[in-house]
C-alpha positions as CSV (number, residue, x, y, z in Angstrom):
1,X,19.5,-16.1,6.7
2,X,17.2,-17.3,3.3
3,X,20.4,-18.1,0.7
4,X,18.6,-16.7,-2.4
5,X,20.5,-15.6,-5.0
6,X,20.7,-11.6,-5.9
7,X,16.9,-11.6,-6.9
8,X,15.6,-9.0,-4.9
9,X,11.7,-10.3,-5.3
10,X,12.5,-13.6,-4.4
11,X,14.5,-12.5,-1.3
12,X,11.5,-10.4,-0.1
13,X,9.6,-12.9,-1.2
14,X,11.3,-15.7,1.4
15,X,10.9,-13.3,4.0
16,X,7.2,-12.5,3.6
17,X,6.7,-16.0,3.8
18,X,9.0,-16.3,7.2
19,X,6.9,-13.2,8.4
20,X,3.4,-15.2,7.7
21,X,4.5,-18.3,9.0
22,X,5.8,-16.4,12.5
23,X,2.1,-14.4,12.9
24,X,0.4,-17.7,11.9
25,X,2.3,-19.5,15.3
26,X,0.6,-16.6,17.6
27,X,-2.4,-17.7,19.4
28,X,-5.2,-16.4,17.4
29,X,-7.0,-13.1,18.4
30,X,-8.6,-10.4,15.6
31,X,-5.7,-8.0,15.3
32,X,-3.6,-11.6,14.7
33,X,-6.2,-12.8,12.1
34,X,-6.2,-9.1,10.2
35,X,-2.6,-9.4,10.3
36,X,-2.1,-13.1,8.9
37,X,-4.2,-11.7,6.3
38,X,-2.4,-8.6,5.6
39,X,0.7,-11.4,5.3
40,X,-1.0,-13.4,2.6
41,X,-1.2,-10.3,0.7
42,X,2.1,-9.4,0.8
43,X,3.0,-13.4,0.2
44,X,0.4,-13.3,-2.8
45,X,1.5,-9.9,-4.7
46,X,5.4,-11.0,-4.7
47,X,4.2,-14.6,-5.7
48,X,2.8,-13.3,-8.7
49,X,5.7,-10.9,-9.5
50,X,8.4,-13.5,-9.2
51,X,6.9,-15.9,-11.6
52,X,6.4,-13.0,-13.8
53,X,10.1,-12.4,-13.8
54,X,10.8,-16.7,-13.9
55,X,8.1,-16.3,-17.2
56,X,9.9,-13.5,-18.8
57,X,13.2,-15.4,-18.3
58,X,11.1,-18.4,-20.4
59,X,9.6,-16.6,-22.7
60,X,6.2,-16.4,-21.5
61,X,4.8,-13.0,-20.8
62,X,1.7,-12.3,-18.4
63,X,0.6,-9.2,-16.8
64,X,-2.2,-10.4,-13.9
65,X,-2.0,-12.8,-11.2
66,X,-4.4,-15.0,-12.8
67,X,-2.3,-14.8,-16.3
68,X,0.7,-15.4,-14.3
69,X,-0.4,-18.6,-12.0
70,X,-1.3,-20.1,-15.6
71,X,2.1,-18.9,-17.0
72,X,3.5,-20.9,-13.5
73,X,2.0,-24.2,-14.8
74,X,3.1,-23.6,-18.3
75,X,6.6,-23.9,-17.5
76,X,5.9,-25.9,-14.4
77,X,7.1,-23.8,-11.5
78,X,3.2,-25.2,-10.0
79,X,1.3,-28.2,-10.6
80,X,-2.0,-28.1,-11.4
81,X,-3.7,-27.7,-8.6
82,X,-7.7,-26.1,-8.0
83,X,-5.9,-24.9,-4.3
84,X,-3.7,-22.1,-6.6
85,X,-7.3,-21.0,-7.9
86,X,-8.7,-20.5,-4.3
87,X,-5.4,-18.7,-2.8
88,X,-5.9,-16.6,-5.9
89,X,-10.0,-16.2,-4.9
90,X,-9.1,-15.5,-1.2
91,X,-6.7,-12.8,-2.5
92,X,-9.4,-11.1,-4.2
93,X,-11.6,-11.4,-1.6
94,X,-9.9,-9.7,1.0
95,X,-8.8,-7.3,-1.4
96,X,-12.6,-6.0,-2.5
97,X,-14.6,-7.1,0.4
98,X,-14.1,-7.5,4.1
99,X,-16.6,-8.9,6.1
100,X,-15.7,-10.6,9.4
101,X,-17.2,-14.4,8.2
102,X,-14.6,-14.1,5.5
103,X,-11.9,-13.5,7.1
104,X,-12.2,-16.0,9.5
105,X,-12.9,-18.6,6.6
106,X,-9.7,-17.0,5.3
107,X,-7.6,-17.0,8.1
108,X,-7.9,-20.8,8.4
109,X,-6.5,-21.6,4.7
110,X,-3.5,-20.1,5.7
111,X,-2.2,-22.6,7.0
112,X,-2.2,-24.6,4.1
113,X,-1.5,-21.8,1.7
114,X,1.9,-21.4,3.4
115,X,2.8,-24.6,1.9
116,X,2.1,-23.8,-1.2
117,X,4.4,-20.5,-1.4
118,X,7.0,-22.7,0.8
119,X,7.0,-25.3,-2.5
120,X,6.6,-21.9,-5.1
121,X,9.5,-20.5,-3.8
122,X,11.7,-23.8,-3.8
123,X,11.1,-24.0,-7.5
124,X,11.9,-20.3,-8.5
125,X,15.1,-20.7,-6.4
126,X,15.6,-23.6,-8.8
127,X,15.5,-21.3,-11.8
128,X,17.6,-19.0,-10.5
C-alpha cells in the first residue's frame, strides 16, 4: 500500500488521489464525470489541510485554501504555478454552482490536476 508515515491526512490524502486516478481510467459517462468531480473535492479539501499542518510545522499559519496554497509556495512545497490558481477556481466552482457546461470543462482538467496533487503529495511526504 501508499508508505506514508503516521500522518493520517496525508494517508487519506494518497488514497483520494489513487481513488481519482482509478474513476478518471473508466470510460467516461455522467454518473463517471459527477463522480471524478466529487474526487477532486475530496483531493482538493485534504490538499489544503495537509499543507496546513506542513505550514504549522514551519511556522506559517493559514486558515483558507487560498491562504494555504500561498503558504505552500512560501515554504515551497509548490512552485509557482497559475494551474494551482485554476484547480483552486474549479474547486469553487463546483462547490457554488453546477451547471452541466462546467462540469464537463471540469472534468477534462482532471487529468492534469492529478499531477499536480501526485507532485503535492511527494513533497509533503518529504517533510514528514
Amino acid at each position: 500500500m501508499l508508505n506514508i508515515s503516521d500522518n493520517p491526512l496525508l494517508e487519506d490524502f494518497g488514497k483520494a488521489i489513487l481513488k481519482l486516478q482509478e474513476v478518471l481510467k473508466l470510460e467516461k459517462t455522467e454518473v463517471v464525470r459527477d463522480s471524478a468531480i466529487k474526487r477532486f473535492e475530496i483531493c482538493f479539501d485534504l490538499a489544503w489541510k495537509c499543507i496546513k499542518v506542513s505550514a504549522k510545522k514551519e511556522g506559517v499559519e493559514c486558515f483558507s485554501p487560498r491562504a494555504c496554497f500561498k503558504a505552500a509556495f512560501q515554504i515551497k512545497l509548490i512552485d509557482y504555478d497559475e494551474i494551482w490558481l485554476k484547480i483552486l477556481d474549479d474547486r469553487n466552482l463546483t462547490t457554488h454552482v453546477y451547471k452541466e457546461k462546467y462540469a464537463e470543462e471540469v472534468y477534462e482538467r482532471l487529468f492534469g490536476y492529478v499531477e499536480y496533487f501526485k507532485k503535492l503529495l511527494d513533497e509533503l511526504k518529504k517533510e514528514e
